[in-house]
C-alpha positions as CSV (number, residue, x, y, z in Angstrom):
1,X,0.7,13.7,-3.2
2,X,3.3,10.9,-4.7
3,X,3.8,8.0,-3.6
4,X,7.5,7.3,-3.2
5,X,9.3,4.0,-5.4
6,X,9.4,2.2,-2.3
7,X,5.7,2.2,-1.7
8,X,4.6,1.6,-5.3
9,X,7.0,-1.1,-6.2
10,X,6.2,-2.8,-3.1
11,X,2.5,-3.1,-4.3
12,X,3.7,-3.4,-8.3
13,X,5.3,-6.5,-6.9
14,X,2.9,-8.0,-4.7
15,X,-0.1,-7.2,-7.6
16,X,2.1,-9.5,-9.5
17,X,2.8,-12.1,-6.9
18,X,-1.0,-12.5,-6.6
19,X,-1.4,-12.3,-10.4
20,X,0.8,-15.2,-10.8
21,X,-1.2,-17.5,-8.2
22,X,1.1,-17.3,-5.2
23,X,-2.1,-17.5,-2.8
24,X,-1.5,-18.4,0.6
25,X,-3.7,-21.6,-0.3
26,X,-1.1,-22.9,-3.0
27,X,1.3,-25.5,-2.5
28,X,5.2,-24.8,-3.2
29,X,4.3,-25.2,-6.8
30,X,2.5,-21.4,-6.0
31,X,6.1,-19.9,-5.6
32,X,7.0,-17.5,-7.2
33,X,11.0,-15.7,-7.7
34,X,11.7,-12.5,-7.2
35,X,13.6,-12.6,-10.6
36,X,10.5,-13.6,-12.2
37,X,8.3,-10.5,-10.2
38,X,11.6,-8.1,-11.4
39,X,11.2,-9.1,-15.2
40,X,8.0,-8.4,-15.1
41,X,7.4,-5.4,-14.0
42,X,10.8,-4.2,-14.8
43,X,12.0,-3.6,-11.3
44,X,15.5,-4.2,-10.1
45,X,16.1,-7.6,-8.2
46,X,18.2,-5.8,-5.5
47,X,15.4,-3.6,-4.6
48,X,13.0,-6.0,-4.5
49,X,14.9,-8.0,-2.1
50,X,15.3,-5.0,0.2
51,X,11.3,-4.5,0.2
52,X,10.4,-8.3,0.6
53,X,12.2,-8.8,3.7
54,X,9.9,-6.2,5.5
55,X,6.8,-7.7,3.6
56,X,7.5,-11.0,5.0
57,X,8.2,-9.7,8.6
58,X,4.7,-8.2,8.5
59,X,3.2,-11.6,7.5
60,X,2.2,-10.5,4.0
61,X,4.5,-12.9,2.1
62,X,6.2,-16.3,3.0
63,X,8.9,-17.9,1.5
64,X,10.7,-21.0,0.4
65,X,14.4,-21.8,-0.1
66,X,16.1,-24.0,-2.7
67,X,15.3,-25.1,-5.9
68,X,11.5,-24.2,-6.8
69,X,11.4,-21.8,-4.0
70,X,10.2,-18.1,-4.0
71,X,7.2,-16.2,-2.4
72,X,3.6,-16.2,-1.8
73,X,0.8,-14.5,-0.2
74,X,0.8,-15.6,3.2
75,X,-2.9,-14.2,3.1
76,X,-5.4,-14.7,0.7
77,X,-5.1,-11.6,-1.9
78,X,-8.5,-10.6,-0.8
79,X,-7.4,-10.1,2.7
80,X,-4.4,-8.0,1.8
81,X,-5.4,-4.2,1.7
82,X,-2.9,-2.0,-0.6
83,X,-2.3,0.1,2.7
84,X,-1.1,-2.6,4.6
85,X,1.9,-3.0,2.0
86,X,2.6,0.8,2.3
87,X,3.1,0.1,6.0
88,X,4.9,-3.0,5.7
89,X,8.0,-1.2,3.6
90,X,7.4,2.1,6.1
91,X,6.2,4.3,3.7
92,X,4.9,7.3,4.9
93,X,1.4,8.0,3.7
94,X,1.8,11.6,5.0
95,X,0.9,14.9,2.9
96,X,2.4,17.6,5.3
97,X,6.0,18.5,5.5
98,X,4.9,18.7,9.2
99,X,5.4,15.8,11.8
100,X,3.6,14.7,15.0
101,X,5.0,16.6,17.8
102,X,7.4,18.8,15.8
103,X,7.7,22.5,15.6
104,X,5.4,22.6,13.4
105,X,5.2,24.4,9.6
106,X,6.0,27.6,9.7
107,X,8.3,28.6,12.8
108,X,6.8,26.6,15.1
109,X,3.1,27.9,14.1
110,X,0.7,25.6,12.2
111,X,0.4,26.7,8.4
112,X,-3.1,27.7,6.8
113,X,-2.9,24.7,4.5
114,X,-1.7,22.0,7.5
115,X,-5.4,20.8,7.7
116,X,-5.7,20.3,4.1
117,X,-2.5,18.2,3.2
118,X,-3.6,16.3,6.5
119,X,-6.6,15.5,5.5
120,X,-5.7,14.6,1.8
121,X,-3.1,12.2,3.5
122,X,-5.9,10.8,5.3
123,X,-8.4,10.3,2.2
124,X,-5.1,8.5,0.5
125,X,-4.7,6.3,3.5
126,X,-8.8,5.7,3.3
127,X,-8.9,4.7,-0.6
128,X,-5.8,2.5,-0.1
129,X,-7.4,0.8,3.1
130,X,-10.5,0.1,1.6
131,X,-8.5,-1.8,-1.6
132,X,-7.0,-5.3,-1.8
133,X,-4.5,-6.7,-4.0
134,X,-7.7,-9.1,-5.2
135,X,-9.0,-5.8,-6.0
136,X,-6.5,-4.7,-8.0
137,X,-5.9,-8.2,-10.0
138,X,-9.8,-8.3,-10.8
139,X,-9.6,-4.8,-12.2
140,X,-11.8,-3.2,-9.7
141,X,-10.3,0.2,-8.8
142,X,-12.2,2.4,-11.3
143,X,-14.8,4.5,-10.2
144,X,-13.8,3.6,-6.7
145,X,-12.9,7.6,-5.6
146,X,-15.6,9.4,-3.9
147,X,-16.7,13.0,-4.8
148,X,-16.8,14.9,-1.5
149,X,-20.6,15.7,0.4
150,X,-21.7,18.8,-0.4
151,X,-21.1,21.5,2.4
152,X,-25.0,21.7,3.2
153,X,-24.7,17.5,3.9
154,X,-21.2,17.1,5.5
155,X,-22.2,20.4,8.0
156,X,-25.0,18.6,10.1
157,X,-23.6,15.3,10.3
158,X,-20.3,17.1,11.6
159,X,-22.8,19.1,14.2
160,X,-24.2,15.7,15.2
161,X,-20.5,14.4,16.0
């Protein structure tokens, strides 16, 4: 599974945004430019304007005009999970070719591997949900991916459901 440009530069930039200190609790001093997020990360400035009007609509980011303006969180870092970025610039977190209420894979029949891309798309979804952008600027995403439950575990609490 890859994440499209439009997903990961929306969370290269806002890793830098919170990086620089543009917390929801600074003052306008806490602004930061979108030329300044492009340089750093070596991202076009056009693109990032396309992606931070979405972030702002889904109250991720706020921003000031004029001299000294820019962005900043409009939530603290820690309260920003990487997933809700994805959704922000509509980013599909989705591992099938299939979609919801479609014909389906193969001729309008469900493929033999349907229920495995779905449910990668869903462990993606889970790992992003469970990380914030504090996460990310304090370093702590290693060792953060699960190895799966044995068969013999995952069996009887799937019974039990």
């Amino acid at each position: 599974m890859r994440l499209s440009t439009r997903g990961r530069y929306a969370v290269m930039a806002m890793v830098e945004l919170a990086a620089r200190g543009g917390s929801a609790s600074s003052d306008s001093r806490g602004q930061v430019s979108l030329a300044e997020i492009a340089q750093a990360q070596q991202l076009s400035l056009a693109y990032l304007e396309q992606l931070f009007g979405p972030l702002r609509r889904a109250g991720l980011v706020a921003s000031a005009r004029g001299p000294g303006g820019g962005y900043r969180l409009a939530r603290q870092a820690s309260d920003i999970a990487i997933a809700d970025i994805v959704d922000a610039v509509d980013e599909p977190l989705q591992a099938t070719r299939c979609e919801e209420g479609g014909p389906g894979c193969l001729a309008g029949q469900r493929c033999l591997t349907h229920d495995l891309w779905a449910e990668l798309g869903a462990q993606i979804r889970l790992f992003l949900g469970g990380l914030t952008l504090a996460d990310v600027v304090g370093g702590r995403i290693a060792g953060r991916a699960a190895l799966p439950r044995p068969a013999e575990e995952a069996a009887p609490a799937a019974a039990a459901q």
